[in-house]
C-alpha positions as CSV (number, residue, x, y, z in Angstrom):
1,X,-35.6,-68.2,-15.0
2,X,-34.1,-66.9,-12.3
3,X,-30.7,-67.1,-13.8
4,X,-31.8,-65.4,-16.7
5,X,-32.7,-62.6,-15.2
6,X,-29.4,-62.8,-13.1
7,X,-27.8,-62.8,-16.7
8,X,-29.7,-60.4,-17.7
9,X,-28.7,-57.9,-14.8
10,X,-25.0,-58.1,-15.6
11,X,-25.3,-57.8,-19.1
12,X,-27.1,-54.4,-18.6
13,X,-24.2,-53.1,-15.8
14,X,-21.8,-54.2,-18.2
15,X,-23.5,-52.1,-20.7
16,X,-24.0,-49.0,-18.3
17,X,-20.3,-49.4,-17.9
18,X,-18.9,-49.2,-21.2
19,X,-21.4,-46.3,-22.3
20,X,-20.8,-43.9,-19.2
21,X,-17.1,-44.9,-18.2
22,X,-16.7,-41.1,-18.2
23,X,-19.5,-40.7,-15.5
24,X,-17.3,-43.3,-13.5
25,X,-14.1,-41.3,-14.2
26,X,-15.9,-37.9,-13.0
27,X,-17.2,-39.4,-9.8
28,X,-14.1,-41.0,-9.0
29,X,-12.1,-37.7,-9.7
30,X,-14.8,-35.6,-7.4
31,X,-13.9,-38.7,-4.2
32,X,-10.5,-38.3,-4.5
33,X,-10.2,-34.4,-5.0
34,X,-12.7,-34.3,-1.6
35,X,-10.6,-36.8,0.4
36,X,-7.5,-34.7,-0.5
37,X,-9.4,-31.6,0.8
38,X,-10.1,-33.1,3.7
39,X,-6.6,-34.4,4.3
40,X,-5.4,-30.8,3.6
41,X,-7.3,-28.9,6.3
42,X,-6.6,-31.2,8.5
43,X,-2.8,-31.2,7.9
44,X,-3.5,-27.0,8.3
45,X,-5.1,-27.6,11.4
46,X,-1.5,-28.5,12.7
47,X,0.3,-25.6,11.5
48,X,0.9,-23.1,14.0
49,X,0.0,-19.4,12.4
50,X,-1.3,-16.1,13.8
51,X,-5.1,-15.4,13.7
52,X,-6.6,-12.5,12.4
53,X,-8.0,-11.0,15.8
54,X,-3.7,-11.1,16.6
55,X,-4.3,-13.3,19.8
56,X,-2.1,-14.9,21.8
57,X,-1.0,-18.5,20.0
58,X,0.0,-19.9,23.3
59,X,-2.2,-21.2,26.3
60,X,-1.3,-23.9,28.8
61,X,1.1,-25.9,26.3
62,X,4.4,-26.5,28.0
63,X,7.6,-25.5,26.3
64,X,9.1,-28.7,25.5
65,X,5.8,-29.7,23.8
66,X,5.1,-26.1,22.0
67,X,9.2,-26.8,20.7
68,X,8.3,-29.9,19.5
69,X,5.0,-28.3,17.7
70,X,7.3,-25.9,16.3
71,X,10.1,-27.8,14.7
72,X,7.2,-29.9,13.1
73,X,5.0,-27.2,11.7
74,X,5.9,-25.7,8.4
75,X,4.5,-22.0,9.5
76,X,3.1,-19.5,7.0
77,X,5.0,-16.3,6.3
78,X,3.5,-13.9,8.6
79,X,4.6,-16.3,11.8
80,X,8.6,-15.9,10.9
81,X,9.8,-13.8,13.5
82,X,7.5,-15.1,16.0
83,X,8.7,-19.2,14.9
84,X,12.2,-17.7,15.3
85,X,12.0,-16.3,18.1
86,X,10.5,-18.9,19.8
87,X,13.2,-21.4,18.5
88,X,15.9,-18.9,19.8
89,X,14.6,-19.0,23.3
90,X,14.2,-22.2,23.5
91,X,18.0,-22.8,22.2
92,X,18.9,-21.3,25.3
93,X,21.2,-23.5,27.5
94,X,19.3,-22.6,31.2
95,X,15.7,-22.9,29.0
96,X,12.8,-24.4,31.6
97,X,11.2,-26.6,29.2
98,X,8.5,-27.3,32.0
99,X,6.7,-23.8,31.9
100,X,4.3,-22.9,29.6
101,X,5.1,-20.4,26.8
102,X,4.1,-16.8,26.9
103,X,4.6,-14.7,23.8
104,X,3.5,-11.0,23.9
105,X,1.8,-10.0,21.0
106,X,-0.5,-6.8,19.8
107,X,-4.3,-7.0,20.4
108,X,-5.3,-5.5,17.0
109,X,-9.0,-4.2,16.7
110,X,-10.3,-2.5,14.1
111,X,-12.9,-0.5,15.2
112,X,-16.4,0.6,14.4
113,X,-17.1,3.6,15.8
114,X,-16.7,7.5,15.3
115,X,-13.6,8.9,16.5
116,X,-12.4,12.4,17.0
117,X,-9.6,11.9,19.1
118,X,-7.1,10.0,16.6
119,X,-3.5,9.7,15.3
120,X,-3.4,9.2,11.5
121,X,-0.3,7.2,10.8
122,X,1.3,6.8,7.2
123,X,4.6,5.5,6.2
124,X,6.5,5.0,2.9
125,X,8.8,1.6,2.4
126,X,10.9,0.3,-0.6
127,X,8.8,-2.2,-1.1
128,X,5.8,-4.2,-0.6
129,X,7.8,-7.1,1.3
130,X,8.2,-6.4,5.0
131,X,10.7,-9.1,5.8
132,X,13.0,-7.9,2.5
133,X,11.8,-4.4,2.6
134,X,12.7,-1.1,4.7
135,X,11.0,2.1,5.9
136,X,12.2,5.2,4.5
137,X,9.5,7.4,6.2
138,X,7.0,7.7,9.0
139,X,4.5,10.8,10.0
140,X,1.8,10.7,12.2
141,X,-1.0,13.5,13.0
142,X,-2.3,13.9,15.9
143,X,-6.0,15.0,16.2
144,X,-8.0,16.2,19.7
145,X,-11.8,16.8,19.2
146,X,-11.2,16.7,15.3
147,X,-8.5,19.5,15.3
148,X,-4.9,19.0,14.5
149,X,-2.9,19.3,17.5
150,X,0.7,17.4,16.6
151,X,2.5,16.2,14.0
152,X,5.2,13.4,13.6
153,X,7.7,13.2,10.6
154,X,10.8,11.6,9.9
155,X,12.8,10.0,7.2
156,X,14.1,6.4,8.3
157,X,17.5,4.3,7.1
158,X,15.9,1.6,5.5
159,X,18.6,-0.7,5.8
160,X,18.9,-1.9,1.6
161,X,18.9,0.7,-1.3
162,X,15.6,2.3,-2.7
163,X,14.8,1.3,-6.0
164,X,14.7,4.1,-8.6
165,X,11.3,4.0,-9.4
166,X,10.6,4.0,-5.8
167,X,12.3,7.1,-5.4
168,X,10.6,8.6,-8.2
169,X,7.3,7.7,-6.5
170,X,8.0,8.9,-3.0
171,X,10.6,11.6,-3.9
172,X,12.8,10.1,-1.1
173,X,16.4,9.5,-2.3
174,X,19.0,7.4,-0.7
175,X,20.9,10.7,0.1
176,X,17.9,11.7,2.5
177,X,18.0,8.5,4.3
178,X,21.8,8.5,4.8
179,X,22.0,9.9,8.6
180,X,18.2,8.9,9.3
181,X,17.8,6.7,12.2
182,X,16.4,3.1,11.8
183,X,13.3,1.9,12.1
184,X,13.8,0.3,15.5
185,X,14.8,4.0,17.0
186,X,12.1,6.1,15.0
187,X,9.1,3.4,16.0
188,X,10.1,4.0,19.7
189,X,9.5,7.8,18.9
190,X,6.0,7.0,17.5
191,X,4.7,4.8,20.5
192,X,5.6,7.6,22.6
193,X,3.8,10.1,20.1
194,X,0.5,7.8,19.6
195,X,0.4,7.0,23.5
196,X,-3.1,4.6,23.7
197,X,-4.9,7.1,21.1
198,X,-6.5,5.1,18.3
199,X,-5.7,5.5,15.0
200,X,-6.3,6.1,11.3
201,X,-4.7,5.0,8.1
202,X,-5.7,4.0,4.6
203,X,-4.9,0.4,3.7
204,X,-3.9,0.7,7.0
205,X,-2.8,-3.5,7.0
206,X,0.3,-3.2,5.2
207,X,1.1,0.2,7.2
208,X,0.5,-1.9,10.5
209,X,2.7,-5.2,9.1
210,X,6.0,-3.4,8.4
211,X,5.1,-0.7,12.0
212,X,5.0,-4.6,14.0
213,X,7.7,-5.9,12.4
214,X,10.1,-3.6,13.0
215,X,9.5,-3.4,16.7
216,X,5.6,-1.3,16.8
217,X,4.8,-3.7,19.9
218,X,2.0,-1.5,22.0
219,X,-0.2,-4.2,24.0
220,X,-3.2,-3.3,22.5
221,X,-3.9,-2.0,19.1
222,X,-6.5,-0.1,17.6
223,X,-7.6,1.5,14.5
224,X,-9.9,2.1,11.7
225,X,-9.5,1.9,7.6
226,X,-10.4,4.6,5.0
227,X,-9.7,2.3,2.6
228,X,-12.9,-0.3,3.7
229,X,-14.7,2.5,4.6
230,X,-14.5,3.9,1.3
231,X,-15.4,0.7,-0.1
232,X,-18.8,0.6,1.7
233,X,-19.3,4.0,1.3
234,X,-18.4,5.1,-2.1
235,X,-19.0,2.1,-4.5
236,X,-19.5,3.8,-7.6
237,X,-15.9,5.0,-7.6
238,X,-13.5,3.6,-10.3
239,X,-11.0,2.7,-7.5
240,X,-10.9,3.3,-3.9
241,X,-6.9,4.8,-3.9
242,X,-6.0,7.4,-1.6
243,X,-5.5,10.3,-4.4
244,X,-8.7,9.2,-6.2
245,X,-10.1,10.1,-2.9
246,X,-8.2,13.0,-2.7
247,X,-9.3,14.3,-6.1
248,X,-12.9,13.3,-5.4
249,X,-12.9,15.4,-1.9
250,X,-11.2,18.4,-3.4
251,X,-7.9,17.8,-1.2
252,X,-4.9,19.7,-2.6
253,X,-1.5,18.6,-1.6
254,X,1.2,16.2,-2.3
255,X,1.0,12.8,-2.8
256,X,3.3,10.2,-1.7
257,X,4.6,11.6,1.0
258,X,3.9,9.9,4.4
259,X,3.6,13.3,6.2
260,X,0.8,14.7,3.3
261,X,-1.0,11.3,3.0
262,X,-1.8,11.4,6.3
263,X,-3.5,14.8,6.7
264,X,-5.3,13.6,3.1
265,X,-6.9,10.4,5.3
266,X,-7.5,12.7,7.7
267,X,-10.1,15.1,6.2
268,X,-11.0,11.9,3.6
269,X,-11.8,9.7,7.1
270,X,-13.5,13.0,8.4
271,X,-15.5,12.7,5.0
272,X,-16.3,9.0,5.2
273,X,-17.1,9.0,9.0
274,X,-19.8,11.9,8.8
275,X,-21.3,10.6,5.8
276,X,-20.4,13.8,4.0
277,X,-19.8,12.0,1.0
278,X,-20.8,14.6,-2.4
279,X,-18.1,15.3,-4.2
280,X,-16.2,18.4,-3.6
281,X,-15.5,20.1,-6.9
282,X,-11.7,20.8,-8.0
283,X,-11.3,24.9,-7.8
284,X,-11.1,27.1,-10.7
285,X,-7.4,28.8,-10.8
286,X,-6.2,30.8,-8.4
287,X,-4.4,32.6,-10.7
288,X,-4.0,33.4,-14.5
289,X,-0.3,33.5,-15.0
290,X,-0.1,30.6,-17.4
291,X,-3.3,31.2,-18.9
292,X,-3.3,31.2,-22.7
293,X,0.1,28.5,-22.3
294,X,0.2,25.2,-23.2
295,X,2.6,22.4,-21.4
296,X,3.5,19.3,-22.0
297,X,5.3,16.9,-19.3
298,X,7.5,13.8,-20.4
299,X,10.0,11.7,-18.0
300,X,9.6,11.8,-14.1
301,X,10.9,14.1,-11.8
302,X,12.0,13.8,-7.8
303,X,10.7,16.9,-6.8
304,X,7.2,16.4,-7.5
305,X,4.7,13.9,-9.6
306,X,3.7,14.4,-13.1
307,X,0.3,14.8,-11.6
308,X,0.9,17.6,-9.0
309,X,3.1,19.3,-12.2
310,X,0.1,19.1,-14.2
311,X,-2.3,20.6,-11.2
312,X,-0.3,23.6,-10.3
313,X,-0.2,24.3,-13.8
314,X,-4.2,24.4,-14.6
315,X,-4.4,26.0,-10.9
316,X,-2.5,29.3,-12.7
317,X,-4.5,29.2,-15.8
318,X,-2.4,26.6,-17.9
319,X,-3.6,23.9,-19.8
320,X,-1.6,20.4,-20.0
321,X,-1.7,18.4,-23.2
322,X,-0.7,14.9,-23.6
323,X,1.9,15.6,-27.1
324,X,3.9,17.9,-28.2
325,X,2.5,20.2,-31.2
326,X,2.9,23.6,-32.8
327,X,0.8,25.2,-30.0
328,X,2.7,24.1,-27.3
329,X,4.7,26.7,-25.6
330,X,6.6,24.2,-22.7
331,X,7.8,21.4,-23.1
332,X,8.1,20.3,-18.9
333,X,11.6,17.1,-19.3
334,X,12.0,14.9,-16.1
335,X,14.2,11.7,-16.2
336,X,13.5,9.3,-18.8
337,X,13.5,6.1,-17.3
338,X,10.5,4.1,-19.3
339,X,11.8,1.2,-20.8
340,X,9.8,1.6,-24.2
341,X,11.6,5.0,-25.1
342,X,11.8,5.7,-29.3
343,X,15.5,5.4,-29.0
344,X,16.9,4.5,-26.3
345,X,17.4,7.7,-25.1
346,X,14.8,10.0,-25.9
347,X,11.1,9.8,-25.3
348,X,8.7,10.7,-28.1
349,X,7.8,14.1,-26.9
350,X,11.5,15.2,-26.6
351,X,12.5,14.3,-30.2
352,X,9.6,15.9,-31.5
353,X,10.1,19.3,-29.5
354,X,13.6,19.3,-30.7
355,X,12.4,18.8,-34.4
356,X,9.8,21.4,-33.6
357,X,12.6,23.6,-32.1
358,X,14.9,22.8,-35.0
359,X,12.0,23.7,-37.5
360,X,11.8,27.9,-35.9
361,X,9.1,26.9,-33.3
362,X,9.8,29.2,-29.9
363,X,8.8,26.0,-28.1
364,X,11.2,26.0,-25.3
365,X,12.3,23.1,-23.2
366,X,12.4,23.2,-19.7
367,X,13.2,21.5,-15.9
368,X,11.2,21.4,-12.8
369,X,13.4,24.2,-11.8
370,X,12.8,26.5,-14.7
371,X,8.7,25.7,-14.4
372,X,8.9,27.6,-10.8
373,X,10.7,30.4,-11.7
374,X,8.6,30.7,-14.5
375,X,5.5,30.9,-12.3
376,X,7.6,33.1,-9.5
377,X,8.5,35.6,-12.4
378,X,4.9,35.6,-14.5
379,X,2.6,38.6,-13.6
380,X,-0.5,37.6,-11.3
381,X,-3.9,38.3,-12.2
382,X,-6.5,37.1,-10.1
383,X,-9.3,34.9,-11.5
C-alpha cells in the first residue's frame, strides 16, 4: 500500500510537470535574472567612481594599492580625468608608492536656504559633452543684499568649431571666439570674481560639469537650482525651461545668451525663493508703430531668435502670423537651414511671397537689418 501511494506521488509530480513546465521556466528565469543582479552590484561595488556629495574617493589606501584598484576598475565617464590623472602621477619615475593618495576635489552642496548675497553663473558650450565639447561663453552676476553689484562676461575659444545650429541658437560665431581666451584662463577670472559667494544657475549641473572640467577647482562649492525649484514650485507648468520661466514672470530680454540668462535666473530665483509665484502678465505694446502690419518670419537669423523677432514686433503693435497670405505686409527671411525645405532651397513661406510678389501684391521681403530700420524710421505713437 505503501508503494502505491509512493507510485501515486510521482505520477502526480510528473503530471504537475508536464502541465505547468512554463511555471518551472518563469521561476527559473526570475533565480537567474536575481543572481545576476546580485553579481552586478557587487561587481559595481569595485569600481572606483565619484559620489554625488563630490567627496574625496581616497582615505588611508596606499598608492601602490589605490594603482592597482585603478588599473582594475573599469571607471564610469564622469571619473576620466580624475583615473587619468591619478595614473599619470603614479607613472612618475620618483612616485612613493608607500603614501597614501590625496586627490583634491570640490565639496559641492546644493543648498536649501534663502540667499541674497549670490553670483548667478551661466555659460554657453558647443555641445552637451564636456569631455568633446568647448565653452564659447561665461557671465556671472554678482548680487549683494539682492541688488546687482557686478557683472562678468566673456566669450571663450572653445578649442573645436561650433556647429551651425549652435551658432544659430547662441548667436556666437566662430569669428567671435577667434582671439577669446580659453577656458583655463577665463575660469581663473571667474574664481577670482565669485570669491566664496554662493551661487545661482538653472540646470545648474551641466553648467557646474563643464566649469570643473576645465579647471573651476574652488575647495568648496556651493549653490542652488532654479530649475528644481521650479519643479517643486510650479508644477502645473508645461515645462520647467528657463524662457518658459521667463515668459511666465514677464522677463523681457534675450535668450541664449550666457550674460542675459543669468540676470533672467536672477529675478526668476528671486521669484521662486519668495514664493512670489502668480504669473506676471506679458505688457501691452509700448508702441504702435507696426500696428495695423502683419509679419511673417521664416529661416533663422544670428542676430536674434525667431522668438525675440516675433516679441519686439507685437511689443510695437505688430502682429506675427505663421504663413504668408494676401494680408501680409513683411515677410521677415533668415537662413534656411531646415532640412525639410520645398526645394531644396527655399522654404514654403519664401516661394509663396515671391508668387504673391509676382502676382502685384506690395508684400515686401525683408532682413533682420531692414526690420530695425523699419522700426527706427516708423512714427511713434504711444499706446
Amino acid at each position: 500500500m505503501k508503494d502505491f501511494w509512493k507510485l501515486i506521488s510521482i505520477l502526480i509530480l510528473i503530471w504537475l510537470v508536464i502541465t505547468f513546465w512554463w511555471v518551472l521556466l518563469l521561476i527559473a528565469v526570475a533565480t537567474l535574472l536575481v543572481w545576476g543582479i546580485i553579481r552586478y552590484r557587487q561587481k559595481r561595488k569595485r569600481v572606483i567612481h565619484m559620489s554625488s556629495d563630490r567627496k574625496d574617493i581616497t582615505s588611508t589606501t596606499t598608492s601602490q594599492e589605490f594603482d592597482e584598484q585603478i588599473k582594475s576598475a573599469k571607471p564610469i565617464k564622469q571619473e576620466k580625468s580624475v583615473v587619468e590623472s591619478i595614473k599619470q602621477a603614479t607613472s612618475e619615475p620618483n612616485f612613493n608608492y608607500n603614501a597614501p593618495i590625496h586627490i583634491d576635489r570640490p565639496v559641492i552642496h546644493q543648498l536649501r536656504r534663502k540667499l541674497t548675497d549670490f553670483v548667478v553663473v551661466d555659460i554657453e558650450t558647443t555641445g552637451f559633452d564636456e569631455y568633446e565639447d568647448g565653452i564659447t561663453q561665461i557671465s556671472a552676476v554678482k548680487y549683494k543684499n539682492d541688488i546687482v553689484t557686478d557683472t562678468f562676461d566673456t566669450y571663450v575659444k572653445p578649442g573645436c568649431d561650433i556647429p551651425q545650429k549652435v551658432q544659430f541658437l547662441t548667436h556666437i560665431t566662430n569669428e567671435k571666439v577667434a582671439n577669446a581666451p580659453t577656458a583655463k584662463d577665463a575660469i581663473e577670472e571667474l574664481k577670482s570674481f565669485v570669491g566664496n559667494i554662493p551661487l545661482v544657475g538653472h540646470n545648474f549641473r551641466f553648467d557646474l560639469k563643464f566649469l570643473i572640467h576645465n579647471g573651476f577647482n574652488l575647495s568648496d562649492i556651493s549653490y542652488e537650482d532654479t530649475l528644481p525649484m521650479s519643479n517643486s514650485k510650479l508644477p502645473e507648468l508645461d515645462n520647467h525651461k528657463l524662457p518658459t520661466l521667463k515668459h511666465y514672470f514677464g522677463i523681457t530680454n534675450e535668450s541664449h545668451n550666457s550674460l542675459n540668462d543669468c540676470k533672467t535666473t536672477g529675478t526668476v530665483y528671486q521669484h521662486l525663493r519668495d514664493d512670489d509665484l502668480d504669473s506676471v502678465p506679458i505688457s501691452e505694446p509700448t508702441t504702435t508703430k507696426f500696428a495695423g502690419l502683419r509679419f511673417c518670419i521664416t529661416g533663422q537669423f544670428m542676430e536674434a531668435s525667431r522668438d525675440e523677432i516675433s516679441e519686439l514686433i507685437i511689443r510695437n503693435g505688430g502682429r506675427v502670423t505663421k504663413s504668408v497670405s494676401k494680408l501680409t505686409n513683411y515677410l521677415i527671411d533668415g537662413i534656411q537651414v531646415d532640412v525639410r525645405l520645398t526645394d531644396g532651397v527655399h522654404s514654403g513661406s519664401e516661394l509663396k511671397a515671391a508668387e504673391l510678389i509676382q502676382n502685384g501684391s506690395a508684400l515686401k521681403i525683408i532682413d533682420y537689418q531692414a526690420l530695425q530700420e523699419l522700426l527706427a524710421n516708423s512714427t511713434t505713437t504711444s499706446a
